[in-house]
C-alpha positions as CSV (number, residue, x, y, z in Angstrom):
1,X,43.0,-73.4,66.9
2,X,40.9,-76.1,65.2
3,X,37.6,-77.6,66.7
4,X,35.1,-79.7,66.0
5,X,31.3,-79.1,67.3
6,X,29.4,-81.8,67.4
7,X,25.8,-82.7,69.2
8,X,22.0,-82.7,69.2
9,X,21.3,-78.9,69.9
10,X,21.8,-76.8,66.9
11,X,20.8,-73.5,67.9
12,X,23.3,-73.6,71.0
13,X,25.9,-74.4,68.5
14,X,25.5,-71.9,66.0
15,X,25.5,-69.0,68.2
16,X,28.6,-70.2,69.5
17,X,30.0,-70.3,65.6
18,X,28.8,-67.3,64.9
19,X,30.6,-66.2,68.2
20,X,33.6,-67.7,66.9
21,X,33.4,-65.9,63.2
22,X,32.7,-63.1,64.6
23,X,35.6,-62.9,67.7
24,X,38.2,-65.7,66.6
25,X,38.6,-65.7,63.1
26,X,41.6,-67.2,63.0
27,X,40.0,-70.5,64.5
28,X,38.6,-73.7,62.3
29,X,35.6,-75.2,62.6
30,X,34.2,-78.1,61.8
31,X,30.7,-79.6,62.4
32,X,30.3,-83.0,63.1
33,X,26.6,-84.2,62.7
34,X,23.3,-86.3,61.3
35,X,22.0,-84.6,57.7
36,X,19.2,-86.7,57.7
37,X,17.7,-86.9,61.2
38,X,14.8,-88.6,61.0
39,X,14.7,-92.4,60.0
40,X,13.2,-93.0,56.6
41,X,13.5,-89.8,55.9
42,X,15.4,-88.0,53.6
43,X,14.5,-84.5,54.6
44,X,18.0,-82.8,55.4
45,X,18.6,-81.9,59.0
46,X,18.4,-78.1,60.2
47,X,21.5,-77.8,61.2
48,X,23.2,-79.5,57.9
49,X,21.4,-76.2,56.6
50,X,22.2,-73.7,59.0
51,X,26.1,-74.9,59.1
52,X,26.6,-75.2,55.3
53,X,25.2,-71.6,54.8
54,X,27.5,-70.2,57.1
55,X,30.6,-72.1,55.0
56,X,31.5,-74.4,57.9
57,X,32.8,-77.9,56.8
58,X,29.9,-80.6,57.7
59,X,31.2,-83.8,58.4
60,X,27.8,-86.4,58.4
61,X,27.7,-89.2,61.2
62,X,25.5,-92.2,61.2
63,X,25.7,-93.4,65.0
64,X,22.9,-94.9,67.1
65,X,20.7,-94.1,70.2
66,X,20.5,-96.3,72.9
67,X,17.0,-97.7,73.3
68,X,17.2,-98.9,76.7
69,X,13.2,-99.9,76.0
70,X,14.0,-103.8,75.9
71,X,17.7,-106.3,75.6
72,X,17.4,-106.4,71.6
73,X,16.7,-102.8,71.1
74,X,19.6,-102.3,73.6
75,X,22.4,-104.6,71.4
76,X,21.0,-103.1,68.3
77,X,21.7,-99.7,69.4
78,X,24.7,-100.1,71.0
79,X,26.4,-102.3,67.5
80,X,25.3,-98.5,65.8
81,X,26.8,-96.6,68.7
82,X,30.3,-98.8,68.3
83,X,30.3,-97.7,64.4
84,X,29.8,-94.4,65.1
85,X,32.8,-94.9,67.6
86,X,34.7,-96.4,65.0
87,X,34.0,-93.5,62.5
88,X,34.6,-90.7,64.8
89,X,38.4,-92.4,65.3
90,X,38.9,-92.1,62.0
91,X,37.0,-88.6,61.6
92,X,38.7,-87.1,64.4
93,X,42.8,-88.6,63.2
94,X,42.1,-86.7,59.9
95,X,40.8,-83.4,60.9
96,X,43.3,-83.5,64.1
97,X,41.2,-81.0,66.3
98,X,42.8,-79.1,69.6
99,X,39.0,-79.7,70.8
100,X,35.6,-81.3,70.5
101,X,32.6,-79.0,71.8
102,X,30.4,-81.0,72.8
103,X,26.0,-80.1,72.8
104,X,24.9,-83.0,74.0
105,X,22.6,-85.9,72.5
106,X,23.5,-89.4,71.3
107,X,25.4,-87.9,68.3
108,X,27.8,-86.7,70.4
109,X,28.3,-89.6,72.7
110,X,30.9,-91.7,69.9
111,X,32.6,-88.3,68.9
112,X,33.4,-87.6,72.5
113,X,35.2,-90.9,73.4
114,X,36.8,-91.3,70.3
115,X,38.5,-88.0,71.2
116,X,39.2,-89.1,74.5
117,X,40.9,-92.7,72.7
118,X,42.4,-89.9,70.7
119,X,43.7,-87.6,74.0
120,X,41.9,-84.3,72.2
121,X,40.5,-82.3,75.1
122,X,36.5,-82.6,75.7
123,X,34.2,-79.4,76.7
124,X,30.3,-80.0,76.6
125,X,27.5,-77.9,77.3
126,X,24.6,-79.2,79.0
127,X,21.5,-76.6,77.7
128,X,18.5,-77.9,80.4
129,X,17.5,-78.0,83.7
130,X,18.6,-81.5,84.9
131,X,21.8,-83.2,82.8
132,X,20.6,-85.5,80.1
133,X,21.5,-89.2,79.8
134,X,23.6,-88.3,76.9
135,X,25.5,-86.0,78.5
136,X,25.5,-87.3,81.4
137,X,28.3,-89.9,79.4
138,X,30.0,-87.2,78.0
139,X,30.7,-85.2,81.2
140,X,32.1,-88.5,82.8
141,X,35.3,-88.1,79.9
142,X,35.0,-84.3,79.7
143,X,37.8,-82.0,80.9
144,X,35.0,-79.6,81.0
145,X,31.1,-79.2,81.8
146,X,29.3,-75.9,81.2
147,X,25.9,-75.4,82.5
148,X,23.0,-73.1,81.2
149,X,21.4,-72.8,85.0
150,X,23.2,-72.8,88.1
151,X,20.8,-75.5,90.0
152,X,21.0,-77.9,87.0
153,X,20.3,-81.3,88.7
154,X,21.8,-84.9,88.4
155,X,25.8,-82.8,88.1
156,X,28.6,-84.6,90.0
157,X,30.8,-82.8,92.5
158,X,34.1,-84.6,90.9
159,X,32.8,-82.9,87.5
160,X,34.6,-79.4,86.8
161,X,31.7,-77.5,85.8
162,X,31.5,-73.8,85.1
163,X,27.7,-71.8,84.3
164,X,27.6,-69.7,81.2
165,X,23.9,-69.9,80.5
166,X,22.4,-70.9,77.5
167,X,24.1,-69.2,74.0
168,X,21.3,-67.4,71.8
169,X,21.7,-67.0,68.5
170,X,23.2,-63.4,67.1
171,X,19.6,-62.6,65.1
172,X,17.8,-63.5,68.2
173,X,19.4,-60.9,70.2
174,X,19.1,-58.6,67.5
175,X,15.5,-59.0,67.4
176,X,15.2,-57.2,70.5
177,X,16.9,-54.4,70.0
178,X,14.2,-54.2,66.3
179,X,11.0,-55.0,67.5
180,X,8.3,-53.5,66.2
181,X,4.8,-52.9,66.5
182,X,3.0,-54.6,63.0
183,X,0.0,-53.4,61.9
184,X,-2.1,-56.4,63.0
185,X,-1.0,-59.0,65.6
186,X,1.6,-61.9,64.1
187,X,0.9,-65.0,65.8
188,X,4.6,-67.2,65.4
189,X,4.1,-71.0,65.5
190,X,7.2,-72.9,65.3
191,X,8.0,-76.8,66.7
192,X,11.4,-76.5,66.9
193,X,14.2,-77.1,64.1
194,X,12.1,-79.9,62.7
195,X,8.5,-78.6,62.9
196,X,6.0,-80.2,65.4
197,X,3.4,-82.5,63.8
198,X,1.0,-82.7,66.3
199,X,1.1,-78.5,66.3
200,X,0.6,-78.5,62.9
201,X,-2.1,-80.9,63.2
202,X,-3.7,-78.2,64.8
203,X,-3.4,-75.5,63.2
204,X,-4.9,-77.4,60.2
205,X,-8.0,-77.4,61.9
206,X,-8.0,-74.2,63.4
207,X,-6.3,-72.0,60.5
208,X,-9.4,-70.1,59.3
209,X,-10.6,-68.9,62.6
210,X,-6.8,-68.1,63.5
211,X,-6.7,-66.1,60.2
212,X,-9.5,-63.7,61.7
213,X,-7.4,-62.4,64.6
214,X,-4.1,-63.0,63.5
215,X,-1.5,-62.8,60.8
216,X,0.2,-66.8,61.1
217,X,4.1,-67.0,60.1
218,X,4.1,-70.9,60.2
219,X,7.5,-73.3,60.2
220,X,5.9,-76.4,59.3
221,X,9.2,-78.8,59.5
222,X,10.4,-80.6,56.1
223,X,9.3,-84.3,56.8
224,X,8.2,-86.3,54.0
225,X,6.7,-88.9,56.6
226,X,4.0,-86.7,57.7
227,X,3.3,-84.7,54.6
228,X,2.2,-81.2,57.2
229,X,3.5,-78.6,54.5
230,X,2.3,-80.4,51.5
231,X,-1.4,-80.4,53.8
232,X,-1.3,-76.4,54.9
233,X,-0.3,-75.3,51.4
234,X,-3.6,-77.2,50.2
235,X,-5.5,-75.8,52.8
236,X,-3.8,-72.3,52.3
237,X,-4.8,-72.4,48.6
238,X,-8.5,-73.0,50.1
239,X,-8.5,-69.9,51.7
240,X,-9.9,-66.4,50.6
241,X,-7.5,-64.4,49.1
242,X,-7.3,-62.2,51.8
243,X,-6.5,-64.6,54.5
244,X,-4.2,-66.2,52.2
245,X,-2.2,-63.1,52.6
246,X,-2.3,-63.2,56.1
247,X,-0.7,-66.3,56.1
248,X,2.9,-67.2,55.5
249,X,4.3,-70.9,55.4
250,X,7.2,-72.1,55.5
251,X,9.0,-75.4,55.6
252,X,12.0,-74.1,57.7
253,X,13.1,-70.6,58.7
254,X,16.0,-69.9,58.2
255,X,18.1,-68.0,61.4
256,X,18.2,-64.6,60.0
257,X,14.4,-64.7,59.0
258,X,13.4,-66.1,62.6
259,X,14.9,-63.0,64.5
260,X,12.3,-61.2,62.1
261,X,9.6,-62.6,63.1
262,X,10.4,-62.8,66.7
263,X,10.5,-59.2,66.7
264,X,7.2,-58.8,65.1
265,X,5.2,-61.7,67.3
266,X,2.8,-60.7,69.9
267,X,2.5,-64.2,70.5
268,X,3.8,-67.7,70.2
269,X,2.6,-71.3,69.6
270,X,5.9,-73.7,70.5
271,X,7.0,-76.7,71.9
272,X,9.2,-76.3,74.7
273,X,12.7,-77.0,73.9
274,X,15.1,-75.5,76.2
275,X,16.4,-73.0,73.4
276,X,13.2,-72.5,72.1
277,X,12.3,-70.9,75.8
278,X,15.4,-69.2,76.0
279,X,14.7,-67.4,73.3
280,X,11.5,-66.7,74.3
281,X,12.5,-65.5,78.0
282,X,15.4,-63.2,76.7
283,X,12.6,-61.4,74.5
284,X,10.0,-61.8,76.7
285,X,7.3,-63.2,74.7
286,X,4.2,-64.2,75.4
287,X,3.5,-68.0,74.4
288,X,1.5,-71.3,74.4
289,X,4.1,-73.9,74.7
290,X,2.7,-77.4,74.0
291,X,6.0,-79.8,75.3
292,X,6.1,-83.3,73.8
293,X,5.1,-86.1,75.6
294,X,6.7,-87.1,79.0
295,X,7.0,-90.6,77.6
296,X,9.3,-89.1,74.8
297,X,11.1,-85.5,76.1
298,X,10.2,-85.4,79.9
299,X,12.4,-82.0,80.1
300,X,10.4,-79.9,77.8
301,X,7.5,-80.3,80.7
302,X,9.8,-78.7,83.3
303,X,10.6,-76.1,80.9
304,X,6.9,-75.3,80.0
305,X,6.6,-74.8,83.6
306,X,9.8,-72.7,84.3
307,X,8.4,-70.7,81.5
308,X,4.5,-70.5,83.0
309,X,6.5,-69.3,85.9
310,X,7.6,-66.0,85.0
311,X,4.1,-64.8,84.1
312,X,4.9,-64.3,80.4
313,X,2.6,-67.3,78.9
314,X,1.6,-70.6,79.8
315,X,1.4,-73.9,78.4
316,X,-1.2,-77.4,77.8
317,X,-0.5,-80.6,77.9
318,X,-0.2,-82.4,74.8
319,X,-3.0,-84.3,75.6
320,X,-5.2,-81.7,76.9
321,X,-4.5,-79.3,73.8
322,X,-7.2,-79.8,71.0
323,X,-8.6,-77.0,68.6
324,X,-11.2,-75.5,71.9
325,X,-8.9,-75.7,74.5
326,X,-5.8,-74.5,71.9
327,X,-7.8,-71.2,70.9
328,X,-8.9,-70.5,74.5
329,X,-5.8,-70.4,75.8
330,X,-4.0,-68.2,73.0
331,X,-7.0,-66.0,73.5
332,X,-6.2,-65.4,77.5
333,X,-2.3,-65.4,76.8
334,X,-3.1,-62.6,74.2
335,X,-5.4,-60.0,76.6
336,X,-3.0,-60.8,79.8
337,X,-0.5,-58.0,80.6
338,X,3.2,-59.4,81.1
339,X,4.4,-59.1,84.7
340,X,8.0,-60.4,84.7
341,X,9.8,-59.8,87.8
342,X,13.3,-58.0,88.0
343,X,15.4,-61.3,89.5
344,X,13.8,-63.3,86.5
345,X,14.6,-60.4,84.0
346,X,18.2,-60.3,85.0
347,X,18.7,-63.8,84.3
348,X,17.1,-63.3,80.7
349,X,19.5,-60.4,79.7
350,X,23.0,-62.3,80.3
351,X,22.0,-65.3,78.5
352,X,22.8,-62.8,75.3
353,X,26.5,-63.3,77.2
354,X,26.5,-67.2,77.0
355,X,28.5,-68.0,73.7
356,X,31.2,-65.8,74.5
357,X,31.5,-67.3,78.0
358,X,32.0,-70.5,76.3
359,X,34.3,-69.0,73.8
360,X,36.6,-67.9,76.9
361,X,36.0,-71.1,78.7
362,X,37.3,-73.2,75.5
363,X,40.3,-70.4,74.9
364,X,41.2,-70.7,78.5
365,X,41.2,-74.4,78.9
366,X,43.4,-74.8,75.4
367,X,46.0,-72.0,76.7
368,X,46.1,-73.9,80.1
């Protein structure tokens, strides 16, 4: 069987590859994605890492989001989209796939209905709690919808949808069954595949006093916009010797190494991606989430609250979070004992089952 994977969700997508190395390894893959994904930026994409280490081909797509912020944003975006259509046709005859998985986001949008131009079967996974615009397009085409929740809003009743929870990555579950107790407490801050400027902002201005409770495992992001690494190494180098030692930096981290240091955390500092919090509710970790602004990810809100729900952390508003209110809060989160109930803990554990649901979804829609 030969598939391509495209969309805007990496994590998702490689712990259904490594599924799929691991189970079906008589199956191709390919990846179809952005390397650069950032504009004016030539810092390369996460996932062009994560996929290339791993050996799977990377086929790079330049497509466009739809800015539906005014008319001439609109016809600018859509002209890219219409390319990307274009090169997805020709993409997609060449490789010949038996299936496009589908994650979601605009990448995917021109891959999907070229396939469907194409008649190669669709199957996308929608990873929040409420279907995104993006996918929302998809699932219109797709023979398939799969669902990380089962009261995912905005899903159609004419959809054929099947929940299979949200697919964690193979070092993430293994960092459960290794977690360890370190000899002083590892505060984790990480923004996602990309970094989190205006967490790294933060820390910037509140990395010496962090340094006297803590041992800091940063992931700064690689953008050569904002310059954050380039600014923590100076101020690392700034430091005493001995707190420079308790304080590791990195520009990305690489799958493996994260499960490491999610099994030494005692406590994170994150935005609130939907697989960021997965991962962080299959551990049970306690955590700060900061989501991005509602003007620019409304859903990572709703998943800062699902995760303030279950008692293991809590979250601030982007713009309530400053150094005072930052260091407060990780200070409470810290001392307060975790009280997760047994309904919410049963949903954590089978989300380790989610990429080989998927896997069986996709072999049982292809053998009909």
């Amino acid at each position: 069987m030969r598939i391509v994977i495209t969309g805007g969700h990496p994590s998702p997508a490689l712990a259904v590859i490594d599924e799929i190395n691991l189970n079906k390894q008589d199956w191709e893959v390919y990846f179809v994605g952005t390397k650069y994904p950032l504009t004016n930026d030539k810092a390369v994409s996460f996932e062009y890492k994560e996929i290339t280490t791993r050996g799977i081909p990377f086929v790079e797509l330049t497509t466009g989001k739809l800015d539906r912020t005014n008319k001439i944003k609109l016809f600018f975006s859509l002209f890219k989209v219409i390319c990307g259509y274009l090169r997805s046709l020709i993409i997609l005859y060449n490789l010949k796939p038996d299936l496009i998985l589908s994650f979601g986001g605009y990448i995917a949008v021109p891959v999907v209905y070229a396939a469907k131009t194409l008649g190669i079967r669709v199957v996308t996974h929608e990873q929040t709690f409420e279907m995104g615009f993006a996918n929302r397009l998809i699932a219109k085409v797709a023979d398939l919808v799969l669902l990380s929740w089962t009261d995912t809003k905005k899903v159609r009743s004419e959809w054929k949808t099947v929940v299979t929870g949200l697919p964690l990555r193979k070092a993430v579950i293994e960092a459960k069954a290794n977690e360890v107790e370190p000899e002083q407490p590892v505060l984790l801050v990480i923004g996602g595949s990309q970094g989190a400027h205006y967490i790294n902002e933060l820390v910037v201005d509140m990395l010496d006093s962090l340094l006297n409770k803590y041992k800091v495992v940063h992931q700064v992001g690689d953008s050569s916009v904002y310059g954050d690494f380039e600014a923590l190494m100076l101020k690392k180098q700034k430091l005493e010797t001995q707190k420079q030692n308790r304080y590791e930096l990195y520009k990305h981290i690489s799958t493996g190494k994260l499960g490491k240091y999610l099994a030494l955390a005692k406590l994170v500092l994150s935005r609130a991606g939907a697989n960021t919090m997965a991962e962080l509710l299959y551990l049970e970790k306690k955590a700060v989430l900061i989501p991005l602004l509602e003007s620019v990810n409304p859903e990572q809100l709703v998943n800062a609250k699902y995760y303030a729900g279950t008692k293991l952390g809590s979250y601030l508003k982007q713009e309530d979070a400053n150094v005072n209110s930052l260091e407060n809060e990780l200070a409470r989160v810290m001392k307060v004992s975790r009280n997760v109930q047994d309904s919410d803990r049963k949903i954590f554990r089978e989300l380790k089952n989610a990429a080989g649901k998927i896997v069986y979804e996709i072999e049982t829609l292809i053998n009909g």
